[in-house]
mmCIF file of the N, C-alpha and C atoms, coordinates in Angstrom:
data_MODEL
# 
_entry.id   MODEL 
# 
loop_
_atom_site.group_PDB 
_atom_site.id 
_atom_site.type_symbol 
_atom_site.label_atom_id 
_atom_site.label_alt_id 
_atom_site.label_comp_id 
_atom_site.label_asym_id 
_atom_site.label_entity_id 
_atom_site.label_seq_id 
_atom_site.pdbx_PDB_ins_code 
_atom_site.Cartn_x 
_atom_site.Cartn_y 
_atom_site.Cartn_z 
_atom_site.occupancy 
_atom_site.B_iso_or_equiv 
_atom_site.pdbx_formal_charge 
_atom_site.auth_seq_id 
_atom_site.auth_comp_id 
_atom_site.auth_asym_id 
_atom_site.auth_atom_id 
_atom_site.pdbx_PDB_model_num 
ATOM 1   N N  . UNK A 1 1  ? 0.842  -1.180  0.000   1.00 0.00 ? 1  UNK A N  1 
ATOM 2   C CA . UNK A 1 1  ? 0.000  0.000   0.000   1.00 0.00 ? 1  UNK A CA 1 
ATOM 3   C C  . UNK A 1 1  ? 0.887  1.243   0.000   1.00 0.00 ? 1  UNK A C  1 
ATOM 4   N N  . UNK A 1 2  ? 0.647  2.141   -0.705  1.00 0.00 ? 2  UNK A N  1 
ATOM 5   C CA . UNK A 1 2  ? 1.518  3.101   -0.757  1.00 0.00 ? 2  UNK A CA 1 
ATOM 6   C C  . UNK A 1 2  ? 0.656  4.613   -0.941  1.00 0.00 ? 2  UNK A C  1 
ATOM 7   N N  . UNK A 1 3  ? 1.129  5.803   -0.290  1.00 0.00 ? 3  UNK A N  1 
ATOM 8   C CA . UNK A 1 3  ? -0.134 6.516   -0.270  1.00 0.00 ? 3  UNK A CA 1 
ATOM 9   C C  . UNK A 1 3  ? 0.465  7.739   -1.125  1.00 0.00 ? 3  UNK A C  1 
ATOM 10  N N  . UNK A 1 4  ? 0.161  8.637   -1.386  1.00 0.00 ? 4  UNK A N  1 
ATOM 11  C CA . UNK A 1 4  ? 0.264  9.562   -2.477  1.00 0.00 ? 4  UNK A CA 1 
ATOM 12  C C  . UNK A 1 4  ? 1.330  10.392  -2.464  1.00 0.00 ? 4  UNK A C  1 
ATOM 13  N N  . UNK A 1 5  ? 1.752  10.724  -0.624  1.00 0.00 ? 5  UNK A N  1 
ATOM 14  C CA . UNK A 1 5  ? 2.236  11.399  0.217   1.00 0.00 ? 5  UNK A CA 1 
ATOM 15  C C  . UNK A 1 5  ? 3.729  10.819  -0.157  1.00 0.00 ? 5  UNK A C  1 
ATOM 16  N N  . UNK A 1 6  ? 3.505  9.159   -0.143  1.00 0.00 ? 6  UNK A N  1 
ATOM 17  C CA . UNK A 1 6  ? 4.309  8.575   0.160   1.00 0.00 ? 6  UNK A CA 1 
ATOM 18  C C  . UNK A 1 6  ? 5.654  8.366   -0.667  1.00 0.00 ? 6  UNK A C  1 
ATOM 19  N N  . UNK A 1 7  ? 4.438  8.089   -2.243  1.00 0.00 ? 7  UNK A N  1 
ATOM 20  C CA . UNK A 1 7  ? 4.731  7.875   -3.644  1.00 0.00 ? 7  UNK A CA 1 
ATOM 21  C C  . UNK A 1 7  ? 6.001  8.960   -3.502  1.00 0.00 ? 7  UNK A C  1 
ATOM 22  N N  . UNK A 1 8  ? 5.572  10.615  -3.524  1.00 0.00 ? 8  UNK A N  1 
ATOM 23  C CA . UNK A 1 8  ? 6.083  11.898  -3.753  1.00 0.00 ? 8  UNK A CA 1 
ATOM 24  C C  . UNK A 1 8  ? 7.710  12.106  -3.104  1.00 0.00 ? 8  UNK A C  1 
ATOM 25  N N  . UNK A 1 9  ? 7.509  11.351  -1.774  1.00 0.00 ? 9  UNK A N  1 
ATOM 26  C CA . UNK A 1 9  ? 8.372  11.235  -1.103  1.00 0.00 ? 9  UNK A CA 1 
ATOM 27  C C  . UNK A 1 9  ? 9.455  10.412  -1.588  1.00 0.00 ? 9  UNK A C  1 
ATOM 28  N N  . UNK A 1 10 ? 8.915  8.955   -1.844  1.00 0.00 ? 10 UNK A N  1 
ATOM 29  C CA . UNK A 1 10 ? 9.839  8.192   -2.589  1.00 0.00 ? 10 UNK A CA 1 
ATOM 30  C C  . UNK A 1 10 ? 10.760 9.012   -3.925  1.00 0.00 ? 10 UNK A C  1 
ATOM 31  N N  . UNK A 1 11 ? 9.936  9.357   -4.350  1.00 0.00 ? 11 UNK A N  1 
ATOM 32  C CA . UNK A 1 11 ? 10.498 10.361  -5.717  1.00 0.00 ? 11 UNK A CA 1 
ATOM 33  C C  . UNK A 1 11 ? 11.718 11.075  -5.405  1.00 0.00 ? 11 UNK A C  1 
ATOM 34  N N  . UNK A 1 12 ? 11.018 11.990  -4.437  1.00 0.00 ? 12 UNK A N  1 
ATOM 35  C CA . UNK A 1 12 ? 12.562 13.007  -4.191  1.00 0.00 ? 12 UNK A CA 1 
ATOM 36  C C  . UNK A 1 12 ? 13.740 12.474  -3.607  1.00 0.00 ? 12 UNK A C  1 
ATOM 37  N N  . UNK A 1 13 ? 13.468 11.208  -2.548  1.00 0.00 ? 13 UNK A N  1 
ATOM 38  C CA . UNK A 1 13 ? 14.766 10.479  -2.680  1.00 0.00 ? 13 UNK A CA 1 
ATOM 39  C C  . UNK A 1 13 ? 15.532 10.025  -3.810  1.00 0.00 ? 13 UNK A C  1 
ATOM 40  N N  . UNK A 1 14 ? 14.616 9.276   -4.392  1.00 0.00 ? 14 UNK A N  1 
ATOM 41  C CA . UNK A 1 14 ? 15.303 8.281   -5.736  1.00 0.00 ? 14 UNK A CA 1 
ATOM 42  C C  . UNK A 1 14 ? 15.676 9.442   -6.724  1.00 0.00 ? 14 UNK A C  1 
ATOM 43  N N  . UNK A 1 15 ? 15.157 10.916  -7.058  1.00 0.00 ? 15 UNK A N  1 
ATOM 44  C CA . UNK A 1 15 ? 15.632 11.633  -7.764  1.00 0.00 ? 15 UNK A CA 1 
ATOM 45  C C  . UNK A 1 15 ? 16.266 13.186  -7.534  1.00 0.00 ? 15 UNK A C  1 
ATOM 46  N N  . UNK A 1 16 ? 17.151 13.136  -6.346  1.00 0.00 ? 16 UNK A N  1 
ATOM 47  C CA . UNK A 1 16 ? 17.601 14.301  -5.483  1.00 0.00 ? 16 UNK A CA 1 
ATOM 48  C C  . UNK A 1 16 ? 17.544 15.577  -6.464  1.00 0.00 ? 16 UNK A C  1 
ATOM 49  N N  . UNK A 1 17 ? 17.008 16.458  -6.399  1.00 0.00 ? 17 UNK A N  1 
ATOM 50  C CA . UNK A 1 17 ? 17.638 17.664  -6.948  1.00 0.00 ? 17 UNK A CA 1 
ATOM 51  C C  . UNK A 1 17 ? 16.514 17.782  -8.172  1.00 0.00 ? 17 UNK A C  1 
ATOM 52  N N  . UNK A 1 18 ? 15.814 16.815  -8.472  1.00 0.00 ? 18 UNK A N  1 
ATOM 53  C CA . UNK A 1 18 ? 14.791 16.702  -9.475  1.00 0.00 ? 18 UNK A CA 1 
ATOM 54  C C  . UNK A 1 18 ? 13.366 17.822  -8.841  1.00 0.00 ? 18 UNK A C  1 
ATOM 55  N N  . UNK A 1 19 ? 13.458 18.862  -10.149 1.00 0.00 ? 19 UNK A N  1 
ATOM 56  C CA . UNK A 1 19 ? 12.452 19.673  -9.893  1.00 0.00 ? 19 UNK A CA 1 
ATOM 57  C C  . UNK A 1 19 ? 10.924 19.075  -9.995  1.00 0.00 ? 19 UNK A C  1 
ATOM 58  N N  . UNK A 1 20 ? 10.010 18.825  -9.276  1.00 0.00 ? 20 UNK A N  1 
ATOM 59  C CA . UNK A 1 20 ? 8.656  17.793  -9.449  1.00 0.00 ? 20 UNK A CA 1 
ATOM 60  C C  . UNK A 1 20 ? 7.709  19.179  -9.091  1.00 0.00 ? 20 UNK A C  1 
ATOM 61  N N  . UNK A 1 21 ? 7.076  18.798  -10.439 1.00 0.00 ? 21 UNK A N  1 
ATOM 62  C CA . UNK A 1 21 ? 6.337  19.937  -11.009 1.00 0.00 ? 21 UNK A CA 1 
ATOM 63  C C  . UNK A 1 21 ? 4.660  19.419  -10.932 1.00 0.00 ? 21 UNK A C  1 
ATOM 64  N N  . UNK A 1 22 ? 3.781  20.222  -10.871 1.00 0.00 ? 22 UNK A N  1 
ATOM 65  C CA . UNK A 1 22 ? 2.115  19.712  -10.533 1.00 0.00 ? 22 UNK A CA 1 
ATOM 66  C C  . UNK A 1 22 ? 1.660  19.083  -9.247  1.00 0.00 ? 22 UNK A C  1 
ATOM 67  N N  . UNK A 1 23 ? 2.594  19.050  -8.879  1.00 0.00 ? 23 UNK A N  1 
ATOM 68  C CA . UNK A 1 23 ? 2.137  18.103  -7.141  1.00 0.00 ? 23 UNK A CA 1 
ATOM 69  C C  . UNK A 1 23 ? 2.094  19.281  -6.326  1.00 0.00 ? 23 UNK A C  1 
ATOM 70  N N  . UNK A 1 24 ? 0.743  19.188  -5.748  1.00 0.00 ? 24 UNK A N  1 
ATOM 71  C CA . UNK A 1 24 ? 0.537  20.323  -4.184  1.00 0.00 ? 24 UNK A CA 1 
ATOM 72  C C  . UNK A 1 24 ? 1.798  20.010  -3.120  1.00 0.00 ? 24 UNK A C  1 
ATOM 73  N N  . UNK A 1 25 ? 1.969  20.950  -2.814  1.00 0.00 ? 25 UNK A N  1 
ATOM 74  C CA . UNK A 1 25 ? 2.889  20.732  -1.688  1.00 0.00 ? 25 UNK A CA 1 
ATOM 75  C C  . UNK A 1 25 ? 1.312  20.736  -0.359  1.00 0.00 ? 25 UNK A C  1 
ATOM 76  N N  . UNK A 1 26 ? 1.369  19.288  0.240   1.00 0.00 ? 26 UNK A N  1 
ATOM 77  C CA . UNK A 1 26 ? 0.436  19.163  1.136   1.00 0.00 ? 26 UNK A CA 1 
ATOM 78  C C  . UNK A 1 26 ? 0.736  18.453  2.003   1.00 0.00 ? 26 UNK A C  1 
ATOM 79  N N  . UNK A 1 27 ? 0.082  18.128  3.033   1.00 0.00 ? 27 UNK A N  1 
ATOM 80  C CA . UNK A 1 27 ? 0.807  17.507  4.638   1.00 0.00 ? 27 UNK A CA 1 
ATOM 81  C C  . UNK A 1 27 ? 0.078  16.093  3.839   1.00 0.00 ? 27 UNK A C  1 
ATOM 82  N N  . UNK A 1 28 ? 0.561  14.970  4.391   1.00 0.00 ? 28 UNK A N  1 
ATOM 83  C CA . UNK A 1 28 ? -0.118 13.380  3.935   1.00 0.00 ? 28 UNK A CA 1 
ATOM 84  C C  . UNK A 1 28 ? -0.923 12.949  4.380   1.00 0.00 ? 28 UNK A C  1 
ATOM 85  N N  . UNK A 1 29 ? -1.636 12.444  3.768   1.00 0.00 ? 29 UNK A N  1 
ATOM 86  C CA . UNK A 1 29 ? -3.168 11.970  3.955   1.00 0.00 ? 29 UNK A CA 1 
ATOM 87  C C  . UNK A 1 29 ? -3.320 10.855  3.206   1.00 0.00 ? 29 UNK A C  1 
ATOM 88  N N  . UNK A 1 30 ? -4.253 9.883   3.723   1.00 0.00 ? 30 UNK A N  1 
ATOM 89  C CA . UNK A 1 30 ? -4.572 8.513   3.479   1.00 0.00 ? 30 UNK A CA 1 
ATOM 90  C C  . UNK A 1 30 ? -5.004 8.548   1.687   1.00 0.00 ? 30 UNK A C  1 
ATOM 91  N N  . UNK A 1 31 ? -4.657 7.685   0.928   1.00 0.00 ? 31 UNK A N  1 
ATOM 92  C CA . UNK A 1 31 ? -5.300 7.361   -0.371  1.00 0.00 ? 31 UNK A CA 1 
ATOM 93  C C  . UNK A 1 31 ? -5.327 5.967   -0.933  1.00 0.00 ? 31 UNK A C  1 
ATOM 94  N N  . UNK A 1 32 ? -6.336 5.492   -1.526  1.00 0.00 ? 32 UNK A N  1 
ATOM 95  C CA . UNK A 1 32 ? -6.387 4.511   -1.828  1.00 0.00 ? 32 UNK A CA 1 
ATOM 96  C C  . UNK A 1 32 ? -5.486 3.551   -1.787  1.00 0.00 ? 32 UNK A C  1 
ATOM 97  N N  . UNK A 1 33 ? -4.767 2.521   -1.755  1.00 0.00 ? 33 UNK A N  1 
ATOM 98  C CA . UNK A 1 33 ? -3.337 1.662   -1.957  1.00 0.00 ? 33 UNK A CA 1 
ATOM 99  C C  . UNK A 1 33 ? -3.558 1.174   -3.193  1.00 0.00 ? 33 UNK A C  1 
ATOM 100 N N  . UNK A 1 34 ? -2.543 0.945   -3.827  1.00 0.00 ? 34 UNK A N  1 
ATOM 101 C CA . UNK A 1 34 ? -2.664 0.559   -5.308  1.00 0.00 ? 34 UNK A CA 1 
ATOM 102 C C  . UNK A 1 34 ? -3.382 -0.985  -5.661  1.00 0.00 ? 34 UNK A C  1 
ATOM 103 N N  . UNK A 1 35 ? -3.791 -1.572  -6.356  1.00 0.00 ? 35 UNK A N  1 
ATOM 104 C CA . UNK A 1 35 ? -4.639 -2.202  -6.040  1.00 0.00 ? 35 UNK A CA 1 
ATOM 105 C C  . UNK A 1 35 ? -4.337 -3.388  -7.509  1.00 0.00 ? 35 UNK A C  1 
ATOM 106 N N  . UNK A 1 36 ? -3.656 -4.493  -6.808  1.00 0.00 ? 36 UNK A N  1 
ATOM 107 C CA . UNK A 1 36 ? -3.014 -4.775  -8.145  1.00 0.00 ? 36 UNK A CA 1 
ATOM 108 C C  . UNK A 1 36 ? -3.845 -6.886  -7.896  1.00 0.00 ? 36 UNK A C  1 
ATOM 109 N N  . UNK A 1 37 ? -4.992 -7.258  -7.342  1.00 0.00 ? 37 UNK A N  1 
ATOM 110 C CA . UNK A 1 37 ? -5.837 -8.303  -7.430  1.00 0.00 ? 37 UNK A CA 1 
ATOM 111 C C  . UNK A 1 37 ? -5.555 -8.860  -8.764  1.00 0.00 ? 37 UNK A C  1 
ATOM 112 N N  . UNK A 1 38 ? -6.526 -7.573  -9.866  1.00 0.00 ? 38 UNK A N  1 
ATOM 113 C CA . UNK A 1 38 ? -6.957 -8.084  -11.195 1.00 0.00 ? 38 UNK A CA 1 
ATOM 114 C C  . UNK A 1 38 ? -5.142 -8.729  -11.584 1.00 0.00 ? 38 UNK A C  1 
ATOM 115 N N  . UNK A 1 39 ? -4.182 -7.746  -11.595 1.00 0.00 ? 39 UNK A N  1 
ATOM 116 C CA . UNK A 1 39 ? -2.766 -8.422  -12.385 1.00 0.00 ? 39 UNK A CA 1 
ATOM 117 C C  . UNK A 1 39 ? -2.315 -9.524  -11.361 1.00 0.00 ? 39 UNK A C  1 
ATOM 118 N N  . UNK A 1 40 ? -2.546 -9.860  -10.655 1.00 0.00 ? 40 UNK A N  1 
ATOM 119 C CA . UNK A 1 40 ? -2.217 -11.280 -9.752  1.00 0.00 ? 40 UNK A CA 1 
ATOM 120 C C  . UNK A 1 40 ? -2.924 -12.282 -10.659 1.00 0.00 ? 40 UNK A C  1 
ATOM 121 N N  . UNK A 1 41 ? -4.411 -12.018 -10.364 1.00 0.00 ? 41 UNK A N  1 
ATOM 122 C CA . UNK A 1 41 ? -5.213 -13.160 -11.187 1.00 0.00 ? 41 UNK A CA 1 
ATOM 123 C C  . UNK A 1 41 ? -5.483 -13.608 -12.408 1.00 0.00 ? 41 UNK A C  1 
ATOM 124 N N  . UNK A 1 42 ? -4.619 -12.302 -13.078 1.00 0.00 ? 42 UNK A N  1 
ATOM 125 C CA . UNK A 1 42 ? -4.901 -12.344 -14.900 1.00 0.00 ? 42 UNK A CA 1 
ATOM 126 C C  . UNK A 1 42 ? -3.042 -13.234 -15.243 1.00 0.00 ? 42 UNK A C  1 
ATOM 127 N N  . UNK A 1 43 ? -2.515 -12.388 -14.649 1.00 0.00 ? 43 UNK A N  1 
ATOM 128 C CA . UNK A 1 43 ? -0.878 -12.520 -15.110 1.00 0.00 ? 43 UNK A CA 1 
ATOM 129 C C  . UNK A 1 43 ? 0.357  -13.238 -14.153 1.00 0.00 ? 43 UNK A C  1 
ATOM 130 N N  . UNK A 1 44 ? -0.303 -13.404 -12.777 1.00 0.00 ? 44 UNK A N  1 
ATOM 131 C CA . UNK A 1 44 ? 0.388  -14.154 -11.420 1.00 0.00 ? 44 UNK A CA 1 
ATOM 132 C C  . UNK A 1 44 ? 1.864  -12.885 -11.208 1.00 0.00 ? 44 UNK A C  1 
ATOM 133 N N  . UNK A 1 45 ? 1.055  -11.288 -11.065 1.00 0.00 ? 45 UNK A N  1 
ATOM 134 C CA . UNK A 1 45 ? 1.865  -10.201 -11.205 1.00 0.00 ? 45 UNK A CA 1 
ATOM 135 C C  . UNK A 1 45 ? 1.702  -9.913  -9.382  1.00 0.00 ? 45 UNK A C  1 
ATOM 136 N N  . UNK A 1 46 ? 3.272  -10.187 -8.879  1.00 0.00 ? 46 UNK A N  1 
ATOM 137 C CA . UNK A 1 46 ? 3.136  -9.754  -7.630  1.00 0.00 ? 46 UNK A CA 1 
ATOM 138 C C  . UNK A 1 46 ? 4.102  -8.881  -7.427  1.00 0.00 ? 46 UNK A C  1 
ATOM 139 N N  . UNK A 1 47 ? 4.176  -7.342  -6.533  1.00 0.00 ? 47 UNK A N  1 
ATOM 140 C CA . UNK A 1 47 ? 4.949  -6.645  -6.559  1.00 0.00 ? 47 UNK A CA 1 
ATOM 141 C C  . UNK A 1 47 ? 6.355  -7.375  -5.757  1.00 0.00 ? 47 UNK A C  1 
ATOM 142 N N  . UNK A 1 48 ? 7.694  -7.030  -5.957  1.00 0.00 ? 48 UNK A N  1 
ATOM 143 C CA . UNK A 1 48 ? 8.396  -7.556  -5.787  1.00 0.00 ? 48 UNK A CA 1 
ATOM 144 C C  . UNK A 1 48 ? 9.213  -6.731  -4.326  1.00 0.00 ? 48 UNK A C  1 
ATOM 145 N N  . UNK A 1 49 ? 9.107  -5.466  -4.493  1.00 0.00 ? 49 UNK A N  1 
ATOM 146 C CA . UNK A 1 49 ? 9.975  -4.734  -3.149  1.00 0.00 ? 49 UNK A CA 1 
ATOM 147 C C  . UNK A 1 49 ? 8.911  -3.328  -3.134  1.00 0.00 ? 49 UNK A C  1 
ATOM 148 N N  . UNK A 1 50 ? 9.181  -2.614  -1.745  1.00 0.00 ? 50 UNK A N  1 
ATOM 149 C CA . UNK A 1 50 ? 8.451  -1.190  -1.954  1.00 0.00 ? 50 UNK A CA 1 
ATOM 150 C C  . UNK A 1 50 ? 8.870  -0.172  -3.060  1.00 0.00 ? 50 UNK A C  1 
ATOM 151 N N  . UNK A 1 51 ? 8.102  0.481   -3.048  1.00 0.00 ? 51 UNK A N  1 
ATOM 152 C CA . UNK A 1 51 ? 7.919  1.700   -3.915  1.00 0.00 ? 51 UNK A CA 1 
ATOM 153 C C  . UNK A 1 51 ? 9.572  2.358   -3.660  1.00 0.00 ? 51 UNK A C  1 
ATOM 154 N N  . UNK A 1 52 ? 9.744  2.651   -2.330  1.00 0.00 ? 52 UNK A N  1 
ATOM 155 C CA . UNK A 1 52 ? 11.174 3.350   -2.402  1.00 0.00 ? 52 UNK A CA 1 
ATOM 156 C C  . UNK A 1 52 ? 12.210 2.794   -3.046  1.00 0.00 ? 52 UNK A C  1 
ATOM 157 N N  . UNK A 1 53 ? 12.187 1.359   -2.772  1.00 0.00 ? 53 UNK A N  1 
ATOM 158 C CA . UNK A 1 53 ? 12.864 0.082   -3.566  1.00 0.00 ? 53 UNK A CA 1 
ATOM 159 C C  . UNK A 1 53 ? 13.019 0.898   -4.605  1.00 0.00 ? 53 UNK A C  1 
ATOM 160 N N  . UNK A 1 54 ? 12.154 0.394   -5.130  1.00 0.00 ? 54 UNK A N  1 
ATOM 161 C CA . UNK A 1 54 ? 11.387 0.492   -7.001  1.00 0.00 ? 54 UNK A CA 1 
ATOM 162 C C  . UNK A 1 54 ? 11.869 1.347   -7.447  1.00 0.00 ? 54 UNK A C  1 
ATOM 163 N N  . UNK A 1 55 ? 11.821 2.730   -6.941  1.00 0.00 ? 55 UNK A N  1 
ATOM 164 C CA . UNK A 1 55 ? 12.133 3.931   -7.591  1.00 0.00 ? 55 UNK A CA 1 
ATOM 165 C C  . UNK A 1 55 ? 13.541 3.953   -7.422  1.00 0.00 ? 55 UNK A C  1 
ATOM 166 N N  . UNK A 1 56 ? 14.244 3.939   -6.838  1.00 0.00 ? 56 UNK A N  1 
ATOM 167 C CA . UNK A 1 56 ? 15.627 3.863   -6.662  1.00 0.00 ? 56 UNK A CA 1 
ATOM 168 C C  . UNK A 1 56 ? 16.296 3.175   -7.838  1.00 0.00 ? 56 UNK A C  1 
ATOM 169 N N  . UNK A 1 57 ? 16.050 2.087   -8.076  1.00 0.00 ? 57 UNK A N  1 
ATOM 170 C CA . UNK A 1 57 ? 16.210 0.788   -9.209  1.00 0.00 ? 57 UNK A CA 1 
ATOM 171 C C  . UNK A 1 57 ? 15.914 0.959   -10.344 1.00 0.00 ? 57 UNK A C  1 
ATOM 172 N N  . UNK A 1 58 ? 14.637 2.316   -10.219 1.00 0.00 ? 58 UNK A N  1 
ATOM 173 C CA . UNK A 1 58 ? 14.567 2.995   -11.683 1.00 0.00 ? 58 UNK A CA 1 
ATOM 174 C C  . UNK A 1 58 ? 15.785 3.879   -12.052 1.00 0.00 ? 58 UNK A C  1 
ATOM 175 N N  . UNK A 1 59 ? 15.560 4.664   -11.026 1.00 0.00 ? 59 UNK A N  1 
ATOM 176 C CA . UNK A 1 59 ? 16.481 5.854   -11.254 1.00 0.00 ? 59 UNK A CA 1 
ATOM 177 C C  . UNK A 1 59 ? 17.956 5.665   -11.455 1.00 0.00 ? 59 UNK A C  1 
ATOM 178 N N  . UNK A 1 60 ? 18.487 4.531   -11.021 1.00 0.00 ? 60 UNK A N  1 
ATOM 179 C CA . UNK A 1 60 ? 19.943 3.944   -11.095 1.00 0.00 ? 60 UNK A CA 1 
ATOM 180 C C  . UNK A 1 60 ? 20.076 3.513   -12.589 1.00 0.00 ? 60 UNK A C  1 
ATOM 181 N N  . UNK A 1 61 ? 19.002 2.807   -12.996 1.00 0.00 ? 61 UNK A N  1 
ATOM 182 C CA . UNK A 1 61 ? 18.528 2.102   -14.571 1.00 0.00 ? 61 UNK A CA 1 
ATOM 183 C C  . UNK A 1 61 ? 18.647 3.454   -15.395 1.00 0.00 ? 61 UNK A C  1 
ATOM 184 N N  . UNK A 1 62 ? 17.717 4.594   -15.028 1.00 0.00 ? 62 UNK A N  1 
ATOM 185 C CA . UNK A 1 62 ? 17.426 5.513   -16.148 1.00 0.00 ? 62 UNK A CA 1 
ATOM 186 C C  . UNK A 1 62 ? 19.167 6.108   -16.804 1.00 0.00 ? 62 UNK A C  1 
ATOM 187 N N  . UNK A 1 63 ? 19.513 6.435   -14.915 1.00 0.00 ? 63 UNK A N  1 
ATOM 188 C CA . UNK A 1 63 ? 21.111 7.384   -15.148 1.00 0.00 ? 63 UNK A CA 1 
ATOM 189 C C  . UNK A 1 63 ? 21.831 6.402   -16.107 1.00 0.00 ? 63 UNK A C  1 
ATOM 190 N N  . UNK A 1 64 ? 21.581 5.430   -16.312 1.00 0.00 ? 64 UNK A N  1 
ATOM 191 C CA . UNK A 1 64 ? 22.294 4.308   -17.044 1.00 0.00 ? 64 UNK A CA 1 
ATOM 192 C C  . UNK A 1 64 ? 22.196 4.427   -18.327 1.00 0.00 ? 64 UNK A C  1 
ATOM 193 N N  . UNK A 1 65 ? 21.115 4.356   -18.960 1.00 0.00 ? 65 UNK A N  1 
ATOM 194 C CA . UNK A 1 65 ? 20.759 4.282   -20.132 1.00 0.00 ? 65 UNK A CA 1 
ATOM 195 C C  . UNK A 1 65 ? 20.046 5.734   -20.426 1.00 0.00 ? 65 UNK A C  1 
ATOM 196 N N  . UNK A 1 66 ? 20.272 6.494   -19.829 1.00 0.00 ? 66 UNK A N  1 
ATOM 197 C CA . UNK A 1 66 ? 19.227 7.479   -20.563 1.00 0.00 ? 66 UNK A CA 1 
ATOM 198 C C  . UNK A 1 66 ? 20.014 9.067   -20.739 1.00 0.00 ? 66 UNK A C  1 
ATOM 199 N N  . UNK A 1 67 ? 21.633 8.201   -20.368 1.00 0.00 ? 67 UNK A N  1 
ATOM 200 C CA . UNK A 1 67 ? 22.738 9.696   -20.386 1.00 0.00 ? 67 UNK A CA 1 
ATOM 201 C C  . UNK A 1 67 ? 23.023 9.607   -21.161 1.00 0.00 ? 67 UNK A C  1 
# 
């Protein structure tokens, strides 16, 4: 479950210094958790580590291939 607050947060770690543009600057509050049933039962899709994980693993990937 990961909440919106949370997502945002993850971001600015995994992308220090990255200007993040359209997001309210707001105190955190509860939101839905991502909700991933249907891709379990269609595809046997289970998330593998958290979001902070995740994004980190992107961002190491992107600096990689995307300089």
């Amino acid at each position: 479950d990961v909440s919106i607050s949370d997502f945002v947060a993850a971001l600015k770690q995994a992308f220090p210094g990255a200007e993040l543009t359209g997001i309210p600057d707001v105190a955190p509050m509860p939101s839905p958790p991502a909700e991933f049933s249907s891709a379990k039962q269609r595809l046997g899709y289970e998330p593998q580590f958290p979001i902070e994980r995740a994004l980190v693993d992107y961002a190491s990937w992107a600096r990689r291939w995307l300089n």
